[in-house]
C-alpha positions as CSV (number, residue, x, y, z in Angstrom):
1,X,115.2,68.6,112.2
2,X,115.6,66.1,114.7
3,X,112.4,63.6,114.5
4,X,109.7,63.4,117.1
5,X,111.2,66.1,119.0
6,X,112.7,63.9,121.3
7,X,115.4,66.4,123.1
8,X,111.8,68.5,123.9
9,X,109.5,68.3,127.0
10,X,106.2,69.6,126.7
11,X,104.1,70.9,129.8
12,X,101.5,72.7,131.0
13,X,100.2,74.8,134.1
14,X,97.3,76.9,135.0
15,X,98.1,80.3,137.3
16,X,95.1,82.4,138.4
17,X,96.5,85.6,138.2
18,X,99.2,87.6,136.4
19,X,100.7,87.8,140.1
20,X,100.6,84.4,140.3
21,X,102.3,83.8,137.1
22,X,105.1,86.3,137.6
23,X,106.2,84.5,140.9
24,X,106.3,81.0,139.7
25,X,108.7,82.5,136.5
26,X,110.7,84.1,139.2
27,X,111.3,80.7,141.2
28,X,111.8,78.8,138.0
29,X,114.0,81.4,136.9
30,X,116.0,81.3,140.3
31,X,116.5,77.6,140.3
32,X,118.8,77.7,137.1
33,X,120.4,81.1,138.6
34,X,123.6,80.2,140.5
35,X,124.6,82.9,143.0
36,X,127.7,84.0,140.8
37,X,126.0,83.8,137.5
38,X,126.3,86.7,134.8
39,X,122.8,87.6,133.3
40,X,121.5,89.4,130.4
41,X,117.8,90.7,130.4
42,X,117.3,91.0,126.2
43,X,114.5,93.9,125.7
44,X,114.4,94.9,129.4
45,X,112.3,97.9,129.3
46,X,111.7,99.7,132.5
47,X,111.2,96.5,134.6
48,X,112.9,93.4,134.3
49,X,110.5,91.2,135.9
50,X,112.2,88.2,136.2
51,X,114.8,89.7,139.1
52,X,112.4,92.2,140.1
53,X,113.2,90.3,143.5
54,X,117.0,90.1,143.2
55,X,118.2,94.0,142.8
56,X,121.9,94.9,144.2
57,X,123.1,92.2,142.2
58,X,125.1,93.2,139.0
59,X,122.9,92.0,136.1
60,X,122.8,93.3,132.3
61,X,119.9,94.9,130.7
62,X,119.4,96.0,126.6
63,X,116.6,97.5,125.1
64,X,116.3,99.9,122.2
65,X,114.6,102.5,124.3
66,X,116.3,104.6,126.1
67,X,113.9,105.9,128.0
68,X,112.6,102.9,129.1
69,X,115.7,101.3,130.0
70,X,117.0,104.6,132.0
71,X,114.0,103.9,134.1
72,X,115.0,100.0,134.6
73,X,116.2,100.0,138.9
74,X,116.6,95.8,138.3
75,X,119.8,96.2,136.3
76,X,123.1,98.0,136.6
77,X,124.6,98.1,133.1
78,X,122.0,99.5,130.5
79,X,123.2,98.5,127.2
80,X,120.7,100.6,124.0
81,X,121.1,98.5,121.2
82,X,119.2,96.2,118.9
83,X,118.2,92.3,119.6
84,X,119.4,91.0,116.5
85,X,122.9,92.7,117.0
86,X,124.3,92.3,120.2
87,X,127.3,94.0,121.3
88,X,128.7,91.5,123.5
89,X,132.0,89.3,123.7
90,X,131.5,85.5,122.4
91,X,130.8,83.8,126.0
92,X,129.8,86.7,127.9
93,X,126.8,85.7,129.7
94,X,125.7,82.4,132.0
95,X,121.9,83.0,131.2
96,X,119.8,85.4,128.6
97,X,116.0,86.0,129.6
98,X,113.3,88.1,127.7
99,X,109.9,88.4,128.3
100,X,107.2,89.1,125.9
101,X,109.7,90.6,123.9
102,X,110.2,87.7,120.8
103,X,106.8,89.0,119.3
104,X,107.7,92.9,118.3
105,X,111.4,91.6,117.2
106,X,111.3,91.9,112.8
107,X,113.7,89.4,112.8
108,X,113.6,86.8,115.9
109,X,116.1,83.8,114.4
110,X,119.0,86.5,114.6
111,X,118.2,87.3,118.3
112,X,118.2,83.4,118.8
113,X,121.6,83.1,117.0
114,X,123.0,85.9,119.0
115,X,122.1,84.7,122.4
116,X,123.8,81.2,121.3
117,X,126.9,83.4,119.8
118,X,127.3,85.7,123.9
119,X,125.7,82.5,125.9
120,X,128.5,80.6,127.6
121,X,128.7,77.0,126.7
122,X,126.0,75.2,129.1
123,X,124.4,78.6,129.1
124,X,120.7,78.4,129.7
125,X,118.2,81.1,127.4
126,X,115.4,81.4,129.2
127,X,112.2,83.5,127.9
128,X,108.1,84.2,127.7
129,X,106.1,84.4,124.3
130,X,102.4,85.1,123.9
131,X,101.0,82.2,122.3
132,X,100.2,82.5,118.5
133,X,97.5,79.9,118.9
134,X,96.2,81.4,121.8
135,X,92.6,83.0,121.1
136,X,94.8,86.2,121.9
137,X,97.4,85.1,119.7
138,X,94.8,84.9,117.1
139,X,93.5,88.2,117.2
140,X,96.5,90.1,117.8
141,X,97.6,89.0,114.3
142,X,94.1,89.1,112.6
143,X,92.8,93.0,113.9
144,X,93.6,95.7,111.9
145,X,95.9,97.9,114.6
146,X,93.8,101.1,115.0
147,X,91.1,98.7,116.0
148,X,93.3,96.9,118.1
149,X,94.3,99.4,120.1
150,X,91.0,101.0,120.3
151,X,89.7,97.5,121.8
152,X,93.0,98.0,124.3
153,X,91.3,101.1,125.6
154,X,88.0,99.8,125.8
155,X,89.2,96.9,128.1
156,X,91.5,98.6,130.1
157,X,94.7,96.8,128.5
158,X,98.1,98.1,127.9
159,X,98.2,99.9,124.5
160,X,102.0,100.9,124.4
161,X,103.1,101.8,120.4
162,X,104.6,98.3,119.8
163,X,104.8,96.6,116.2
164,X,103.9,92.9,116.8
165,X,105.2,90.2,114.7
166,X,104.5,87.1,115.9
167,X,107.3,85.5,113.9
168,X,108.9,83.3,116.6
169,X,105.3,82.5,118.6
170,X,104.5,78.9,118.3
171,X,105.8,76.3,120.5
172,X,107.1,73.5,117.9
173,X,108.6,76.3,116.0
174,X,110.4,77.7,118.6
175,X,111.5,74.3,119.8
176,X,112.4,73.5,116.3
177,X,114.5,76.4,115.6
178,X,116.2,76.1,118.8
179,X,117.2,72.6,118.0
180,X,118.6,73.7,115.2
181,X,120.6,76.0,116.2
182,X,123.1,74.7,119.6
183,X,120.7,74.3,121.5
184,X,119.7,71.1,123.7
185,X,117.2,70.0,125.8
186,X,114.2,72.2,125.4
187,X,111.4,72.7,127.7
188,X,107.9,74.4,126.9
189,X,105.7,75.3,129.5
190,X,102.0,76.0,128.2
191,X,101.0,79.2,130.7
192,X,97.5,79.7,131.3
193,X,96.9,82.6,133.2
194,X,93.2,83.9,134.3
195,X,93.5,87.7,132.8
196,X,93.6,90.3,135.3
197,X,91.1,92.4,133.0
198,X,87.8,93.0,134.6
199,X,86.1,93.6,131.5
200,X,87.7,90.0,130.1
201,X,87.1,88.3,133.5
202,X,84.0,86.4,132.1
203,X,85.1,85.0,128.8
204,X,88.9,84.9,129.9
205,X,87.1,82.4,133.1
206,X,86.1,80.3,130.6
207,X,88.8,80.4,128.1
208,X,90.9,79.7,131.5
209,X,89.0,76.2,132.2
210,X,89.1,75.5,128.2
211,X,93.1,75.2,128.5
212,X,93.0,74.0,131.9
213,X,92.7,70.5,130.2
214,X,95.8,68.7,129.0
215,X,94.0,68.2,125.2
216,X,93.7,71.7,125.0
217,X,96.6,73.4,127.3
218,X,98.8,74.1,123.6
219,X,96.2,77.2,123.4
220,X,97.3,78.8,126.1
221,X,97.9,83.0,126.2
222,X,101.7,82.2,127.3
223,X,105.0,80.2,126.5
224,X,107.8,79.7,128.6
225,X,111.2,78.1,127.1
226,X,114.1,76.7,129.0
227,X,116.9,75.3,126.4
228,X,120.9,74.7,127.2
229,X,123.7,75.7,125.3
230,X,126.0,72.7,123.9
């Protein structure tokens, strides 16, 4: 492991809505995107956020749900298959995006190591965890998940039938791992997003002005990572 992580940048921002937060990782996104670029959206589901704004462009989409994916308008080439076996050509793709997707994948290093093996070389992977270390974080991997889901309910929250892991959820060891493994020059954002719940909007306010401080942003509900292919 390379010491003092010094090929990592570490930052922070607050957004004050999910809205919010879904166009700033759309511009960020778009300023690595050249116009010709070849992109693959890793566990796409129905809505592949992160072009949401860029449709009639040929982009790649995989997801191991069909009937999710069928739904997907974003991309034009649905691929069903599993994360941690890609079937893609060695240098296929200029950039590789997924979005809360890391945390229900069994095995996340292999995803990792497949994006390097079908990224181009200068290739940029590009992609959103929940935090583990995020009160959220916390409790997602604490509850038992009939209670979980019940809670869901109670607070108006998505409660899709997804396994959570959270193998690959912590920002030093996703930067370490990616450092390991061909990759260079690795950026974590610390998101902290205001929750669009109305039954969370008083504690999430002040959880959202708890992280709103640099000595406590590492808490926040979200990660973004931006690292570059050798």
């Amino acid at each position: 492991m390379r010491s003092h992580y010094s090929h990592v940048k570490f930052s922070y921002i607050s957004l004050l809505s999910n809205e919010a937060k879904i166009d700033y990782l759309q511009n960020k996104f778009l300023s690595f995107a050249d116009t010709n670029f070849s992109f693959l959206d890793a566990g796409c589901g129905a809505n592949s956020r992160l072009i949401s704004n860029q449709r009639g462009k040929r982009f790649t989409g995989c997801d191991i749900d069909k009937i999710s994916i069928l739904k997907n308008k974003c991309v034009s080439n649905k691929v069903l298959c599993f994360l941690e076996n890609l079937p893609f050509h060695p240098n296929s793709f200029h950039i590789i995006s997924s979005y809360d997707v890391i945390e229900h994948i069994q095995y996340p290093e292999r995803f990792i190591s497949e994006a390097d093996r079908v990224l181009k070389m200068g290739g940029t992977i590009f992609f959103i965890v929940p935090n583990l270390y995020s009160i959220y974080g916390l409790l997602a991997v604490t509850i038992p998940y009939k209670i979980k889901v019940l809670l869901l309910k109670v607070f108006g929250l998505e409660t899709k039938n997804h396994v959570h892991y959270y193998r690959l959820n912590s920002s030093k060891k996703i930067a370490r791992f990616l450092l390991d493994n061909n990759f260079v020059s690795v950026n974590v954002t610390f998101l902290n997003v205001l929750p669009s719940s109305r039954a969370l909007r008083r504690f999430g306010l002040l959880y959202y002005k708890i992280c709103g401080s640099k000595l406590f942003s590492k808490f926040s509900p979200s990660i973004l990572v931006i690292a570059h292919k050798k």
